[in-house]
C-alpha positions in Angstrom: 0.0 0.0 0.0 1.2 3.8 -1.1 1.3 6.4 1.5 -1.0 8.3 -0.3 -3.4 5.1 0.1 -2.5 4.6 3.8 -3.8 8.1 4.3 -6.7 7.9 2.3 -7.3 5.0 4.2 -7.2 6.7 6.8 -8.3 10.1 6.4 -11.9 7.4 5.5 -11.7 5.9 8.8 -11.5 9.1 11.1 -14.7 10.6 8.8 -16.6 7.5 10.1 -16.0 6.7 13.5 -12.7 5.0 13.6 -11.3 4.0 16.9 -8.4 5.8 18.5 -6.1 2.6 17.9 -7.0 2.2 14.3 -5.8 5.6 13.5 -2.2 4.9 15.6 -1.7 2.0 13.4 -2.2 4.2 9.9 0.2 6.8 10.9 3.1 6.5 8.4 6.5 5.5 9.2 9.0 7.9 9.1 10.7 6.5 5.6 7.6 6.4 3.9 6.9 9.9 4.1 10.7 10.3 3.2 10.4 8.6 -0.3 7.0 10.3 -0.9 6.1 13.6 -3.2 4.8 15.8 0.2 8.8 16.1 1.4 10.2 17.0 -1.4 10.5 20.6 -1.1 11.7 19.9 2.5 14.2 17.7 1.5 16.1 20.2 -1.1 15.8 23.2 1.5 16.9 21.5 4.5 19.6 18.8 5.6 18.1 15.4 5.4 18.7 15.1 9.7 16.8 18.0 10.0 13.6 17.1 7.6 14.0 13.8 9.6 14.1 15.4 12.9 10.9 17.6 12.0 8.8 14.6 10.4 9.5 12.5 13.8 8.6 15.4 16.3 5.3 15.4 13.9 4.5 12.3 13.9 4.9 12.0 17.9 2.3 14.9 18.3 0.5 12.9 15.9 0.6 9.8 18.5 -0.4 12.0 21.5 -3.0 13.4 19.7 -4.2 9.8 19.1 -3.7 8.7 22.8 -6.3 11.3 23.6 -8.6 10.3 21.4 -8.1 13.6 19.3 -6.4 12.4 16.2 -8.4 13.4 12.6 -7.6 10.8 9.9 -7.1 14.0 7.8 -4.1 14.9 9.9 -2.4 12.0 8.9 -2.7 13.1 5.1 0.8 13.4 3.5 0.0 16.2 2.6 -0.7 17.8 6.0 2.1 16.2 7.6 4.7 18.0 4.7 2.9 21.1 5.3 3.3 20.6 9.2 7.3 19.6 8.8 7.4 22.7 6.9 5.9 25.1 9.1 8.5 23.3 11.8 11.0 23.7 9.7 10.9 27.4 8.6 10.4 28.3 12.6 13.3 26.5 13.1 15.0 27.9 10.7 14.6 31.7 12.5 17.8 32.3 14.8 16.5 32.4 18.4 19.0 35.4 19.2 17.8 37.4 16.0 17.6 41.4 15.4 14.5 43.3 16.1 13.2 46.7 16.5 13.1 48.2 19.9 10.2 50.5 20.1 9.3 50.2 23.6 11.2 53.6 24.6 13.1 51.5 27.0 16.8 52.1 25.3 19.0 50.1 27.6 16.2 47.0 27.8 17.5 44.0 29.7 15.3 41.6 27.3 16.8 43.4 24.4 20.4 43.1 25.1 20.8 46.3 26.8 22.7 48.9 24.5 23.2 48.8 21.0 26.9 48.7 19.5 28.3 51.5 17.8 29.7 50.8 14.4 33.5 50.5 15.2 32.5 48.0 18.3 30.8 46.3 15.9 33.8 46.1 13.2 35.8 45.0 16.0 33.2 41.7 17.0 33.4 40.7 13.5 36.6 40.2 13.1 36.3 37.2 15.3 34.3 33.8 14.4 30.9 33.5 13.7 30.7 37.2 11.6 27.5 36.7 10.2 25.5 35.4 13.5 26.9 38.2 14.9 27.5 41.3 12.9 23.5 40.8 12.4 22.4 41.2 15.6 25.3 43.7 16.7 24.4 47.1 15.7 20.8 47.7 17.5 18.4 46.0 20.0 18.6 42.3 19.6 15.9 39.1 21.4 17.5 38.1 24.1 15.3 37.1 27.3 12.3 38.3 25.4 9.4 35.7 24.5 8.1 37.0 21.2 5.2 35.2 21.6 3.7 35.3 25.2 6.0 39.1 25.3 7.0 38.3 29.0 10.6 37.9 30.1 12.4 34.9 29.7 16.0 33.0 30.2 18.4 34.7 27.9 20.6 31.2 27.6 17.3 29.7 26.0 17.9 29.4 22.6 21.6 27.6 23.3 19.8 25.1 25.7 17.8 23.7 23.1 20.6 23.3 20.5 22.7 21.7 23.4 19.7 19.1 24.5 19.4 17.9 21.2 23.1 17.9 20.0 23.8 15.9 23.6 21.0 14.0 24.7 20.9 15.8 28.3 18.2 16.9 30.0 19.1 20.3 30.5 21.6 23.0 29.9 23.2 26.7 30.7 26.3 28.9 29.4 28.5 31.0 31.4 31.7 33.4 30.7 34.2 30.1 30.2 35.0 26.7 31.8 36.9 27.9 34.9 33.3 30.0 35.5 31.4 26.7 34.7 33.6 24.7 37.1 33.6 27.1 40.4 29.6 27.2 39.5 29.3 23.5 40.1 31.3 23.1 42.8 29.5 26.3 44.3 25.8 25.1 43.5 26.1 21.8 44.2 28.8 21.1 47.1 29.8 24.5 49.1 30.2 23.8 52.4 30.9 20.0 51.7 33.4 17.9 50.9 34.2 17.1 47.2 36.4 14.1 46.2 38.7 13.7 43.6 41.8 12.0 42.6 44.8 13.2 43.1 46.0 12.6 39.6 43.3 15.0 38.3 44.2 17.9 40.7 45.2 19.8 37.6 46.8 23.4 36.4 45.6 24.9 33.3 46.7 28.2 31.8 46.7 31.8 34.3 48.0 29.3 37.2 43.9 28.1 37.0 44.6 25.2 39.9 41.4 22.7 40.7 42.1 22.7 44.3 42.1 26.6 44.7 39.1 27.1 42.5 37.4 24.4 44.7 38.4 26.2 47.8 37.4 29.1 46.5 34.0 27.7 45.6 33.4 27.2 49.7 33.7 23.7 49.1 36.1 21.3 51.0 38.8 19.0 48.5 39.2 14.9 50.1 42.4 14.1 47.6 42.2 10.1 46.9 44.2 7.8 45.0 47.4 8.5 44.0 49.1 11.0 41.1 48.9 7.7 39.0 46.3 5.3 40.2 42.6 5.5 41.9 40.2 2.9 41.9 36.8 3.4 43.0 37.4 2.0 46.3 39.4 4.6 47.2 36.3 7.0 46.3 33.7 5.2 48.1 36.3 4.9 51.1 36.4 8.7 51.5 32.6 9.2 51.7 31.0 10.3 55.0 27.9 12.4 56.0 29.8 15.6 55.0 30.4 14.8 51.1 28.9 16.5 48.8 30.2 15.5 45.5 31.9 13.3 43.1 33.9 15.2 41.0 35.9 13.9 37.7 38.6 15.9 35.8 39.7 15.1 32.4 43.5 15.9 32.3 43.2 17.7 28.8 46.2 19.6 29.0 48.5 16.9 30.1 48.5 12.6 30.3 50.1 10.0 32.6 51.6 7.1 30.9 52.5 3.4 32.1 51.3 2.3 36.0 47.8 4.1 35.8 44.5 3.5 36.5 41.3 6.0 36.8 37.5 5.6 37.3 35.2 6.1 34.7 32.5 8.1 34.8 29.9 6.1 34.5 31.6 3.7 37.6 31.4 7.0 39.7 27.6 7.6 38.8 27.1 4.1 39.8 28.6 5.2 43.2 27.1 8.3 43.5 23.9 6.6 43.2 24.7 4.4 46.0 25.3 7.2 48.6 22.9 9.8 46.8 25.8 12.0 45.5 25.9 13.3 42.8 29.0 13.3 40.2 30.1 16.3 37.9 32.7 15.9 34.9 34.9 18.1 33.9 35.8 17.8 30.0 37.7 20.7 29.4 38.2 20.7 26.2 34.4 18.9 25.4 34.2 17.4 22.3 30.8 16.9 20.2 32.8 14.8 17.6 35.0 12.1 17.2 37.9 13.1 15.8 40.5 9.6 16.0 39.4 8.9 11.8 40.9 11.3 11.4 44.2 10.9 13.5 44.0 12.5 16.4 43.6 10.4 19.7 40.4 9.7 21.0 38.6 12.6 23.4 36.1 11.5 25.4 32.9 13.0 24.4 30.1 15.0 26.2 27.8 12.7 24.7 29.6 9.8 26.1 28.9 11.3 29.7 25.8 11.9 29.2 24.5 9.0 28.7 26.8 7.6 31.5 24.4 10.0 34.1 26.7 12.5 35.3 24.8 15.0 36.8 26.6 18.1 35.4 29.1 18.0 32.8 31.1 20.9 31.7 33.7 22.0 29.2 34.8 25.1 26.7 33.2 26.5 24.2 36.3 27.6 22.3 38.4 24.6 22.1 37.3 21.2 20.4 33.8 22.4 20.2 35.2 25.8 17.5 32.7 28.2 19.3 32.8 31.3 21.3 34.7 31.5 24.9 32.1 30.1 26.9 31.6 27.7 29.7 29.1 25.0 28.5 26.9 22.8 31.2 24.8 20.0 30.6 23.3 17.4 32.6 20.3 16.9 34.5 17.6 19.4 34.9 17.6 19.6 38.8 21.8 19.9 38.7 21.2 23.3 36.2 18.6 24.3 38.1 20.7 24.5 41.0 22.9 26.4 39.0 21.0 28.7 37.8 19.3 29.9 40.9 23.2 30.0 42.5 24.4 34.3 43.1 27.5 33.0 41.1 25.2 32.5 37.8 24.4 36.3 37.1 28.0 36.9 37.7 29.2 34.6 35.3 26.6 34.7 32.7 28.5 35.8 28.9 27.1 38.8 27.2 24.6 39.0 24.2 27.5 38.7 21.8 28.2 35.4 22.9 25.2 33.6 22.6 24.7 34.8 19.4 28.0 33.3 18.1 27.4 30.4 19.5 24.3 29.6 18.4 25.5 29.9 15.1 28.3 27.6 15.8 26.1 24.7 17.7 23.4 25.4 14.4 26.3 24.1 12.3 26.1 20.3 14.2 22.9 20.0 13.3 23.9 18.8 9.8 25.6 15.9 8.5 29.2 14.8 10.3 30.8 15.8 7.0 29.4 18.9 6.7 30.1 20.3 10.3 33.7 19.3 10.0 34.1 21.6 7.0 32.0 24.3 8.0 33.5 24.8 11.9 37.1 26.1 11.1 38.9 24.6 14.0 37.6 21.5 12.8 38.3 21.8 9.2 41.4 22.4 10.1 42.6 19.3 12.6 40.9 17.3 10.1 42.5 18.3 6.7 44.1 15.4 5.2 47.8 15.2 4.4 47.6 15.4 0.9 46.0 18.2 0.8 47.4 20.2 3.1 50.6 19.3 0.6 48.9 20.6 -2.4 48.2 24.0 -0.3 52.0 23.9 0.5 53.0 23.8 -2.8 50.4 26.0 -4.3 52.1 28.9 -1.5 55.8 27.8 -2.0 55.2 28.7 -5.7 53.8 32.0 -5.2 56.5 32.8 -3.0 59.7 32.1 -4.9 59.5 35.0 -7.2 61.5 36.6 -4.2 64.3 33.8 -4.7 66.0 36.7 -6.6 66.0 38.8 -3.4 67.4 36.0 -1.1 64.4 33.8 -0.1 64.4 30.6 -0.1 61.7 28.6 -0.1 61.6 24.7 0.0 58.1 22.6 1.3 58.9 20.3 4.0 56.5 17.8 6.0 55.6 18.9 9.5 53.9 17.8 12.4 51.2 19.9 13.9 49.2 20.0 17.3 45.8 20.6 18.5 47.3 23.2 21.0 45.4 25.3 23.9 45.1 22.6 26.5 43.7 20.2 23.6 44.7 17.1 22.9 48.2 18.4 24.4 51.1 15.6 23.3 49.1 14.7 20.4 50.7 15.6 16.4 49.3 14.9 12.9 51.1 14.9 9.7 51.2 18.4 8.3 53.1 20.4 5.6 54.4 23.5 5.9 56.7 25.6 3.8 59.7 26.7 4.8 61.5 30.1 4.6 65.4 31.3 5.0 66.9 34.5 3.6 70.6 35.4 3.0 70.6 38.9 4.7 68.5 38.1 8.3 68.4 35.1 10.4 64.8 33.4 11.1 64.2 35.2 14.1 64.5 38.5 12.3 62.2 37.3 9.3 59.9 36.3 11.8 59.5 39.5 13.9 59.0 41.1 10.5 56.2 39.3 9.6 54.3 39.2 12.6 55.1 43.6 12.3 53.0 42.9 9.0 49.6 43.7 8.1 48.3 41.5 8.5 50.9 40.0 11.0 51.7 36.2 10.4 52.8 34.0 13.4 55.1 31.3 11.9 57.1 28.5 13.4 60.6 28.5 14.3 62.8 24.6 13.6 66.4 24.1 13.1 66.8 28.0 12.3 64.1 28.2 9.7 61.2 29.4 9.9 58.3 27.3 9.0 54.8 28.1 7.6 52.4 25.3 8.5 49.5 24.8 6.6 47.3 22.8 9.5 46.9 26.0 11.3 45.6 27.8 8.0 42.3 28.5 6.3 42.0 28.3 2.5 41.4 31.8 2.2 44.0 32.8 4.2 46.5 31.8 2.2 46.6 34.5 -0.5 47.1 37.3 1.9 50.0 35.1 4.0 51.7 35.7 0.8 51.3 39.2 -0.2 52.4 39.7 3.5 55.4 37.5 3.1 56.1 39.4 -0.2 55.8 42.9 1.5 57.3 42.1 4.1 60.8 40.7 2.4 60.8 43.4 -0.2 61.3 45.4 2.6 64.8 46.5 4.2 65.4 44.9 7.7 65.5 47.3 10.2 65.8 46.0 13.5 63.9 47.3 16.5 
């Protein structure tokens, strides 16, 4: 049977009485409606996860509605289900933190975003990622903790919790200024005055002399250190637990790794614990990554997904690393854990500003999509994924541009690299690179470097074996052109040191 018989069928059977269970049964599967006429449109506007996200949220309300005895056979019409994916579509596809007019006389509004950017603040925001999200939004009064439809007040970190729930599976989510802010929150909300445990061999240091144990005391919360730098087992967790605990707290070591005699907990063991003693259990990812990223030669990072669906409570990690966003702290997790959170002094303190939300947004809009398509379209990601070969192609393509300066004492040879993830990422990892290599006659590779980076634009290279290296990892496409012209300039230029 067609799917335009199925609904005949039963667009027949609601006109004359059909019972609540006959109509459940006709509701069309999901790949029916797929291969049918009434998607079509959907299908060439939209990625195929999202068209496939819309038609199953329709077809659930479709299944309430038939629990309730309120389902008409005509709803189930292909027909009326494309037209209902598109409606849920095209309001999907608004931006939550779009522009709008503020008429309301009310010039620094709270629900707006407070005041609007003059033009050179707003210049200066787009020179950083996600230009379009936010150079549209920039320049006057933008939705922010405004319900356009009920026009009452709302939470101005809504329209990044839904991206979040759905990219993550978790219940619940928030944003603050950065991880550090996302970890003191936690340990603030959910343990001050109590004792949190935690293994000594993820007491860690991160950049700006950031310690664990100092942000936990500061935090009002009281560090029981277990294991040892190399090994903890859960024993030694559940050993340290009395009436004062508060919390079970994991640390990924993102920015350093222990090698040989170790052994650590997983997540998941420690939710089992926690559920034991009625504790709960935060993670800390650091770097939190929404893909995996070992097919492509980097070492596996464990996911946010991953703890998730293990049950930690609260899970935090950066916006600005492996996820290619904004700075931002990120929390997900259960919705009484963010609740807590939210309601803690610390969250209006922390909280990023309109700027940020919009950005990142944009950036979580972009998982949405097929894997293949979010790794090109996220830059950092596009760039730790690049393959070899053509990151050699680029190489060349640069070294060839730049040799019409051989006559003024560049040379310019293309060497293989090896490039990192950097900033706490993935930090003893490398990955085959190519970069292309520069020396001149009449100024060592220090001095060629300090020019450059006095360029405009200023180009940061890498300096090996008294060369200085251009790698092409760290690179965008487009970038590429102007690297040149700026190593052109530059080197036609007399050296004049400073």
């Amino acid at each position: 049977m067609t799917v335009n018989e199925i609904q005949e069928s039963s667009s027949k059977k609601g006109r004359i009485g059909a019972s609540p269970s006959d109509l459940l049964r006709r509701i069309p599967a999901v790949d029916q409606l797929l291969a049918g006429p009434a998607l079509a449109s959907a299908l060439a506007e939209h990625p195929r996860p999202e068209v496939v996200r819309a038609v199953r949220a329709q077809l659930d309300m479709l299944r309430a509605a038939g629990r309730r005895g309120a389902l008409n056979g005509a709803d189930m019409e292909a027909e009326a289900i494309g037209s209902a994916v598109d409606a849920r579509l095209a309001r999907r596809a608004q931006a939550y933190y779009r522009a709008v007019i503020n008429a309301t006389g009310v010039v620094l509004h709270t629900g707006l975003g407070r005041a609007p950017l003059a033009a050179e603040a707003v210049a200066a925001v787009s020179a950083t990622a996600a230009v379009a999200a936010v150079s549209a939004t920039a320049a006057g009064a933008q939705r922010l903790e405004l319900d356009l439809v009920s026009g009452e007040r709302g939470g101005r970190d809504t329209g990044c919790a839904q991206l979040l729930c759905e990219l993550t599976g978790c219940e619940a989510a928030t944003v603050v200024n950065n991880n550090a802010g996302a970890t003191l929150l936690t340990l603030a909300a959910l343990a001050r005055g109590k004792k949190v445990v935690l293994s000594r061999g993820e007491m860690v240091e991160i950049g700006g002399s950031y310690r664990v144990p100092e942000i936990l005391r500061e935090s009002g919360a009281l560090l029981a250190e277990v294991g040892t730098t190399n090994r903890t087992h859960l024993a030694d967790y559940a050993a340290a637990i009395d009436d004062d605990t508060g919390l079970l707290l994991k640390v990924h070591t993102s920015n350093y790794r222990i090698r040989g005699f170790t052994a650590e907990v997983e997540v998941a063991e420690l939710v089992e614990l926690g559920k034991r003693f009625d504790l709960p259990v935060a993670h800390d990812l650091g770097s939190g990554s929404l893909l995996d990223l070992s097919p492509h030669g980097w070492p596996g990072e464990p996911s946010v997904t991953h703890s998730v669906k293990a049950g930690a409570d609260l899970i935090c990690f950066s916006g600005d690393k492996l996820l290619g966003g904004p700075q931002a702290g990120i929390l997900v997790g259960k919705a009484a854990a963010i609740e807590r959170c939210r309601r803690h002094p610390l969250f209006r303190a922390l909280r990023p500003g309109r700027m940020i939300y919009a950005a990142l947004e944009a950036t979580l809009r972009l998982y949405l999509t097929e894997e293949a398509e979010t790794l090109r379209r996220v830059p950092v990601l596009a760039r730790l994924t690049a393959s070899p070969e053509e990151l050699e192609e680029r190489a060349r393509g640069l070294a060839a541009r730049l040799r019409s300066m051989a006559s003024k004492g560049l040379e310019v040879t293309v060497v293989k690299s090896e490039a990192q993830a950097g900033s706490g990422s993935l930090p003893d990892a490398k990955v085959a690179s190519w970069a292309v290599r520069l020396t001149a006659k009449d100024r060592s590779a220090r001095q060629l470097a300090a020019q450059l980076r006095s360029g405009q634009p200023a180009v940061i290279g890498r300096l090996h074996d008294g060369c200085l290296l251009l790698d092409l990892r760290s690179l965008a496409l487009e970038e590429i052109e102007p690297l040149a012209e700026a190593v052109v300039t530059a080197f036609g230029q007399q050296w004049v040191a400073h």
